[in-house]
ChimeraX commands (.cxc) that place a marker at each C-alpha (Angstrom):
marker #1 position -29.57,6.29,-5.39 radius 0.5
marker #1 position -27.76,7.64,-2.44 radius 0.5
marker #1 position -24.58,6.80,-2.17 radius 0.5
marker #1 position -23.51,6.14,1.91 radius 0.5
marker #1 position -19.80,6.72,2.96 radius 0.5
marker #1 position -17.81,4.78,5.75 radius 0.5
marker #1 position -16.04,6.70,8.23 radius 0.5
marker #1 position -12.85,6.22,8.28 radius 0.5
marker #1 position -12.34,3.97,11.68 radius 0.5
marker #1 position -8.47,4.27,11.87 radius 0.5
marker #1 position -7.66,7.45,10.34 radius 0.5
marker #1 position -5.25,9.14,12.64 radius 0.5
marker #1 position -4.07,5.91,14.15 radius 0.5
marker #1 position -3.21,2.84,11.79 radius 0.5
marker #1 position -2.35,5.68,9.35 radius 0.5
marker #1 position -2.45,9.72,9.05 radius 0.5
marker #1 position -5.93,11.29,9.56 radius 0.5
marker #1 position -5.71,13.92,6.85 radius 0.5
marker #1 position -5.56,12.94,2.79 radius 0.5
marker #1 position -2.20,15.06,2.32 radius 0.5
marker #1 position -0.47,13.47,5.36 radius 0.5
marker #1 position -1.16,10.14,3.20 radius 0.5
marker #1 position 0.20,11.62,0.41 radius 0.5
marker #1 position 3.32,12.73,1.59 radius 0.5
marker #1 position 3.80,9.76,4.02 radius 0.5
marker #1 position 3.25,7.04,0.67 radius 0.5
marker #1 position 5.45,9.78,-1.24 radius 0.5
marker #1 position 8.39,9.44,1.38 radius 0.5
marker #1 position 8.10,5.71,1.53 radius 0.5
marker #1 position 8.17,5.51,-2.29 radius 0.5
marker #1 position 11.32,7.68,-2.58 radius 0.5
marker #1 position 13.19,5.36,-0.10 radius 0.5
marker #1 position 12.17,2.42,-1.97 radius 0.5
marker #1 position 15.01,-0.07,-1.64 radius 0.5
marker #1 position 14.00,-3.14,-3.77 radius 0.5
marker #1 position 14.97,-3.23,-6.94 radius 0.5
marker #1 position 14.39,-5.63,-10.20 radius 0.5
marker #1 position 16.99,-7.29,-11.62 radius 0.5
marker #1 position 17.90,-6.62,-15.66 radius 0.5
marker #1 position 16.10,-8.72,-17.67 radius 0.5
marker #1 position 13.78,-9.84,-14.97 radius 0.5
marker #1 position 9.82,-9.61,-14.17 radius 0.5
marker #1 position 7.74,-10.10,-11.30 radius 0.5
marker #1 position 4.58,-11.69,-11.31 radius 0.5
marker #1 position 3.29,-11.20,-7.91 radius 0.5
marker #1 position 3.81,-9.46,-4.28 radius 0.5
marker #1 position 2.70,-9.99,-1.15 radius 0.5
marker #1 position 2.38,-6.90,1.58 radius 0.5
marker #1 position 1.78,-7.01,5.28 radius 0.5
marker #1 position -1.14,-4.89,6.88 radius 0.5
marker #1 position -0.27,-4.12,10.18 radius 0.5
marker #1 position -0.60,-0.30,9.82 radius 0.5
marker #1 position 1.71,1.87,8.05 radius 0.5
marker #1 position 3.95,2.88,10.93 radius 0.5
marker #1 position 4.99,-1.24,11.21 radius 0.5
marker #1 position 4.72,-2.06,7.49 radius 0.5
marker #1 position 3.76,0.57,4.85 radius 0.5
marker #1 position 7.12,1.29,4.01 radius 0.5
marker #1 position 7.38,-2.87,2.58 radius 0.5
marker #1 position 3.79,-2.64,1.30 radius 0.5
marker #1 position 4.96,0.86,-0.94 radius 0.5
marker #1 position 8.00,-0.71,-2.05 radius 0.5
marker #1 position 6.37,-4.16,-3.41 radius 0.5
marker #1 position 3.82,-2.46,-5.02 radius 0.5
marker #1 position 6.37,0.04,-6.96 radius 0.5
marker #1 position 8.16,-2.36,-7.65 radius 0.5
marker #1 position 4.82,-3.88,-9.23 radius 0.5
marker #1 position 3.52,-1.07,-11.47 radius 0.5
marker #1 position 6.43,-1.16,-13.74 radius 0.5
marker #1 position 5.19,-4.93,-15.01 radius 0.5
marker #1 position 2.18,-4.88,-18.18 radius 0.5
marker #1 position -0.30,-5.62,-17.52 radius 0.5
marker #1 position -1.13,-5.60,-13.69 radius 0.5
marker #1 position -3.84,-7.31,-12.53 radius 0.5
marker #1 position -4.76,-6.45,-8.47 radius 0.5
marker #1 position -5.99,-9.28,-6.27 radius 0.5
marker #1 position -7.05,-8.07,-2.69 radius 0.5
marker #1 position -7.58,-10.92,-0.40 radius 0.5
marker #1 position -8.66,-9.20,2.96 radius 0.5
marker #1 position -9.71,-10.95,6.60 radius 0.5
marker #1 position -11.47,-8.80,9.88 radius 0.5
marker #1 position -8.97,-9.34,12.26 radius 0.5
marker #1 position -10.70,-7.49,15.17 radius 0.5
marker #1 position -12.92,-8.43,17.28 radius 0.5
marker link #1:1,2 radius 0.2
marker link #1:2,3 radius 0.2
marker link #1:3,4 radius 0.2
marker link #1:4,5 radius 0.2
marker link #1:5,6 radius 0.2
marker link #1:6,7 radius 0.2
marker link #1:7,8 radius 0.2
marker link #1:8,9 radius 0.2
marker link #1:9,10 radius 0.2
marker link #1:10,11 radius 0.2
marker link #1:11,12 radius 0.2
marker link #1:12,13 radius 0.2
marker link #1:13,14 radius 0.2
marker link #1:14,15 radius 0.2
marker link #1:15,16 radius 0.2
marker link #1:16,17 radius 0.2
marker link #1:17,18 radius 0.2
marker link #1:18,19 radius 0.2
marker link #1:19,20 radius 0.2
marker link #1:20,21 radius 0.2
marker link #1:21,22 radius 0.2
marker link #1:22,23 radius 0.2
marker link #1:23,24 radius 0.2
marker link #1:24,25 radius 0.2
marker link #1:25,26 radius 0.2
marker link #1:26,27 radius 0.2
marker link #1:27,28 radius 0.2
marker link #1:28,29 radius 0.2
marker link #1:29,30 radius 0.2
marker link #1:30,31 radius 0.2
marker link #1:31,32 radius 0.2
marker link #1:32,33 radius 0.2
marker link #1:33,34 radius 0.2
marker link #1:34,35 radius 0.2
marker link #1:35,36 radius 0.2
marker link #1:36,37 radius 0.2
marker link #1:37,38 radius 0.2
marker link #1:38,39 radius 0.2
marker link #1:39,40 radius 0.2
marker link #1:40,41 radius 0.2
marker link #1:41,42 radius 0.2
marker link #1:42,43 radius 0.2
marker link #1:43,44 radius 0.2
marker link #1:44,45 radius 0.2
marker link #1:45,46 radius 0.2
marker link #1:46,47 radius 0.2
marker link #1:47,48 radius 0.2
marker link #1:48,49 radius 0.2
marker link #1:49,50 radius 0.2
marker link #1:50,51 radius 0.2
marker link #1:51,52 radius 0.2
marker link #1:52,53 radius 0.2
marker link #1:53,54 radius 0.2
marker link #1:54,55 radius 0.2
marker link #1:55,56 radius 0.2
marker link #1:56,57 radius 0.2
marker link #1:57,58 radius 0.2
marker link #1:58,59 radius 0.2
marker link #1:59,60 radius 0.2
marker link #1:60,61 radius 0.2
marker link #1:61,62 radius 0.2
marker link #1:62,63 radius 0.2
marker link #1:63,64 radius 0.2
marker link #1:64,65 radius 0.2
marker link #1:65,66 radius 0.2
marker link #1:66,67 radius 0.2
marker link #1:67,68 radius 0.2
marker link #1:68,69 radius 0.2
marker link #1:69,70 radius 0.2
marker link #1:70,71 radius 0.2
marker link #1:71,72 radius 0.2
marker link #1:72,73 radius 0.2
marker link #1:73,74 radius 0.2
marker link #1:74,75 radius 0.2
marker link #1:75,76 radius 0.2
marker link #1:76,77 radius 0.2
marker link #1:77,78 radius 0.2
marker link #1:78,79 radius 0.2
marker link #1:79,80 radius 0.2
marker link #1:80,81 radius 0.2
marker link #1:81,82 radius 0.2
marker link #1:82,83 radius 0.2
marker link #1:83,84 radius 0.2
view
């Protein structure tokens, strides 16, 4: 079976066009992460905005580092076409 790949339809606009201008753009936003846990406390869920990474990637990165510190994680993606 042949696998079939989607082009990527907002690369270079909603976020970076090249795989290591991701990386180092998630990488910066993760290393100015300003939310923080309190002691003794655990989350048990996040919510991020998707309105392209130049309006909300930094808060989406910083929610879910914030999340992969909690055991065990379980990911639920709800997701809704917003163009026309």
């Amino acid at each position: 079976m042949r696998k079939r790949v989607r082009k990527a339809s907002f690369a270079g606009s909603w976020y970076p066009a090249k795989a290591r201008a991701c990386e180092d753009e998630i990488r910066a936003y993760l290393e100015d992460a300003m939310l923080s846990v309190p002691a003794g406390e655990s989350l048990v869920g996040g919510i991020v905005p998707h309105a392209g990474w130049y309006f909300s990637g930094s808060i989406a990165c910083n929610v879910i580092a914030s999340l992969r510190e909690q055991s065990p994680l379980d990911v639920i993606v709800v997701f809704g076409m917003h163009l026309n």
